[in-house]
N, C-alpha and C positions, 0 to 999 in steps of 0.2 A: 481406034483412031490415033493412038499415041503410039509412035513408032522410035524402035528404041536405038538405034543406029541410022537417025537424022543427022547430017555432019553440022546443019545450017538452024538448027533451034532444039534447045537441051528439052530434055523430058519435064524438068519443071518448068520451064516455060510453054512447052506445048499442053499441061493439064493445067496452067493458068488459064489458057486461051480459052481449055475446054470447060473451066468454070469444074473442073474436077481435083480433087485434093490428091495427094501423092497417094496418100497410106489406102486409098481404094484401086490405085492403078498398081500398087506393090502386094494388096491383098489374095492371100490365097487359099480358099475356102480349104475348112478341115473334113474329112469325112465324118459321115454321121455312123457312129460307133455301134456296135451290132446289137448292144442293151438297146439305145433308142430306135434302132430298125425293128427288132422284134415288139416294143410298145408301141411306134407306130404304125406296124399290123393289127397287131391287137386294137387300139384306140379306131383305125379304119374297119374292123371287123364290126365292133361296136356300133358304129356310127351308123353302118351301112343299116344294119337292126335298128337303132332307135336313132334316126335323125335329128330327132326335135331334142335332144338330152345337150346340151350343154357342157363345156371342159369341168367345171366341178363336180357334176353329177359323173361325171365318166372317171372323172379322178380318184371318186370313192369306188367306183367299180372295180375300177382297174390297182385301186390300191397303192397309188401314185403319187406324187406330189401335183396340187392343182396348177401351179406353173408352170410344171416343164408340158403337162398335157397340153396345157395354154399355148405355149412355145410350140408343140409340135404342130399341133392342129392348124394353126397359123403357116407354119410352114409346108403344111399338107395342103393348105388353103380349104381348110373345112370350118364352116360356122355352125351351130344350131339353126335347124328351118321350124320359125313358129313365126306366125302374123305380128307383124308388126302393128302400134299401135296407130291409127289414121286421126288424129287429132285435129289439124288444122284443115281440116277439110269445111269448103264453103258451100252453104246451102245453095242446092242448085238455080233455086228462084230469088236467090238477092243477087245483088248489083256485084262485080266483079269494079273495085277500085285502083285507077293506077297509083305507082310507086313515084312517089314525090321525092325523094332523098338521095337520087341517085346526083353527085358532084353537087350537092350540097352542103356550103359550108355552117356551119352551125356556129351564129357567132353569141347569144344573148338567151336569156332565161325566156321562157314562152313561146320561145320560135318552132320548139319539134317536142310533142310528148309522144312516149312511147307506152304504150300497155303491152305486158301478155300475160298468159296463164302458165301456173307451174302444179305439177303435180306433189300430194306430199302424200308418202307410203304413210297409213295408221295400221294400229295390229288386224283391226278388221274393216279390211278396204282401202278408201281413200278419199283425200279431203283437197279440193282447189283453193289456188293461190293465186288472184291478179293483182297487180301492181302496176301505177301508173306513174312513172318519171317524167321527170322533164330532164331532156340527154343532154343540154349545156353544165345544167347545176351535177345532174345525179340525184337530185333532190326526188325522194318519194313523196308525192303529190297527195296519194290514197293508196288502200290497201281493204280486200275484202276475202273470205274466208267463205268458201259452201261446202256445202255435198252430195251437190250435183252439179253439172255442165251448164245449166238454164242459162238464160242471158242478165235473168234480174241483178247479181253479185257485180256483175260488171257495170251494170248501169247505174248500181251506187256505189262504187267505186269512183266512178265517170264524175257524177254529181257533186260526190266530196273534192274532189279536185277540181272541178269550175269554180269552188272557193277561194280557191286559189289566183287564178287567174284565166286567161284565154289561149290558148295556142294556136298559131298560125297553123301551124299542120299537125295532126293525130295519127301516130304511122301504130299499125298493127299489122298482124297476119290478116288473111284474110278466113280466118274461122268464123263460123256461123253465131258466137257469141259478139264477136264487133261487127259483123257485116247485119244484124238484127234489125231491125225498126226503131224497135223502143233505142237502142245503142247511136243511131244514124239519126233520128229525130232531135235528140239530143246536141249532138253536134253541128 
């Protein structure tokens, strides 16, 4: 789109126009050097065989450095295919809730808390983490600790932070541990 023998507007002015910076209208890609075409044959050979392997694990195969596999795969546009994890997913028999915060402006403590869950890697397994803010202050409200998904951890979570105060709105995901009864009863 930037033409370079316009008599009537300079090339920096036409890649301002175009919201494009020079050094990408003057950039000119280097070839990919014949070490990295034979690695990324090899890394696609690989891949083809074990899909679900990961740039590190192929890094060790391949006897590599893990970032330029990274780099390449990237630029081959290959990922690892394995399941991702379905987390927030809502039980199909509770309530689906709308989204209240959209061009809301948040001016005052108690006006919007937020909860969600966060995972935390242990050597064997894994342990949840929910936390209830209030988004004006940032203030952590509660904080609970399982090790399991149940709804109970959130619900006194929930409890310890009504100590606190009220909140006009209670925004979450809608996963099956806040979309609950005992969670919705509550509020």
């Amino acid at each position: 789109m930037v033409t370079k023998d316009c008599p009537g507007i300079s090339i920096r002015r036409q890649c301002q126009l175009l919201g494009l910076c020079r050094g990408a209208f003057y950039y000119k890609p280097r070839e990919v050097s014949a070490t990295n075409v034979a690695l990324m044959r090899r890394i696609d050979e690989l891949y083809t065989q074990y899909p679900f392997l990961g740039y590190r694990k192929l890094a060790v195969m391949l006897g590599a450095n893990a970032k330029r596999v990274l780099r390449l795969m990237r630029r081959m546009g290959l990922q690892a295919v394995y399941q991702k994890p379905s987390t927030s997913q809502p039980h199909p028999s509770h309530r689906v809730y709308p989204y209240l915060l959209k061009r809301l402006a948040i001016v005052r403590p108690n006006q919007v808390w937020a909860a969600d869950i966060t995972y935390i890697r242990l050597a064997r397994g894994w342990c949840y983490l929910v936390a209830i803010l209030d988004w004006h202050s940032r203030y952590v409200l509660a904080w609970r600790l399982s090790a399991n998904m149940e709804s109970g951890f959130c619900v006194a979570a929930l409890e310890e932070a009504l100590t606190h105060g009220t909140p006009d709105i209670h925004n979450t995901d809608q996963g099956t541990q806040f979309t609950a009864q005992a969670f919705v009863d509550i509020l």
